[in-house]
C-alpha positions, -999 to 999 in steps of 0.1 A, spaced: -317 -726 -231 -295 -693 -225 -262 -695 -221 -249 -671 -204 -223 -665 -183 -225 -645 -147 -193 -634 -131 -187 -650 -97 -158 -639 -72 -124 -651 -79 -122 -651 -112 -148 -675 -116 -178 -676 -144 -211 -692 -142 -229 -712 -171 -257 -734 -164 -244 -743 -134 -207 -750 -144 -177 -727 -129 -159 -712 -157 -119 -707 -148 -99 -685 -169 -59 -695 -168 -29 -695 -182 -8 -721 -185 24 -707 -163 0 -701 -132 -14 -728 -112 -55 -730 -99 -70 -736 -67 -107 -752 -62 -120 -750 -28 -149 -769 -16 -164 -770 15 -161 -805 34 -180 -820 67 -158 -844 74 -182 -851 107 -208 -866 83 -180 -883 63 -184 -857 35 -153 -865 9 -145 -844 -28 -134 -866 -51 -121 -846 -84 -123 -865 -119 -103 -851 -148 -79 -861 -175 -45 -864 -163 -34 -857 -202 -49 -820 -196 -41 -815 -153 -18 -823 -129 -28 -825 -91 -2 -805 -72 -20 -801 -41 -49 -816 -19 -52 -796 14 -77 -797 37 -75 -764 63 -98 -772 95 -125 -742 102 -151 -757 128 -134 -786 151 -135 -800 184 -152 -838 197 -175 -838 179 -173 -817 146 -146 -816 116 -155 -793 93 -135 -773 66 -123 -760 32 -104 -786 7 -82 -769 -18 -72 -791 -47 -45 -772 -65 -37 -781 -107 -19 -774 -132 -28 -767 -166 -4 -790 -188 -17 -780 -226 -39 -751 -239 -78 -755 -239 -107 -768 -225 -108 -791 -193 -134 -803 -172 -129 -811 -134 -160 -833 -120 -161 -831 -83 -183 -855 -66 -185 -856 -28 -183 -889 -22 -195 -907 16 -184 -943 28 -216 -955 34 -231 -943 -3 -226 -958 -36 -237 -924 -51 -227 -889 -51 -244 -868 -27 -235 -838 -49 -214 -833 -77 -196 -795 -87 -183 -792 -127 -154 -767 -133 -147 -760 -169 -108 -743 -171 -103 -729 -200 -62 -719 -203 -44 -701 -233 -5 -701 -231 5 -663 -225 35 -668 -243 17 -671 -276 -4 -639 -267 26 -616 -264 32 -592 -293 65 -594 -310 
């Protein structure tokens, strides 16, 4: 099994299916995920809270009127210690007991401080 890495738009990288993000740990990261709320679609984001913080969790309307909601979710973190951290989304419906689809994000974050020649 090969395993490399593609680049992807936004900074992203792809590995066997799992979204690389590059970071440091002074600048915060957005994920966004398409939702259709309509079909009571739902992201629901899994991580260690030791590693991330949850800033944000927006949801901007695209497509909407009586009988559509549809859109873009944007979780925002924060990267609290250098390293490797894995973000599970699954997207989650009322009616389900299983995920209908799941997205991993591994973010990998270096402090920049410590990069910084002296």
């Amino acid at each position: 099994m090969s395993m490399t890495s593609t680049s992807d738009h936004d900074g992203l990288k792809s590995s066997d299916g799992v979204k690389v993000i590059e970071t440091t740990l002074e600048r915060p990261l957005q994920i966004r995920l398409w939702e259709d709320r309509t079909r009571g679609e739902l992201w629901v984001p899994t991580y260690d809270s030791t590693g991330l913080a949850l800033l944000a969790d927006d949801y901007q309307r695209i497509a909407g009127n009586n009988a559509v909601d549809n859109g873009q979710r944007t979780f925002e973190f924060k990267v609290m210690r250098p390293g490797t951290h894995r973000v599970l989304f699954e997207k989650r419906m009322g009616w389900k007991f299983t995920a209908e689809d799941r997205r991993v994000f591994e973010v990998t974050a270096s402090d920049s401080s410590s990069r910084r020649g002296a």
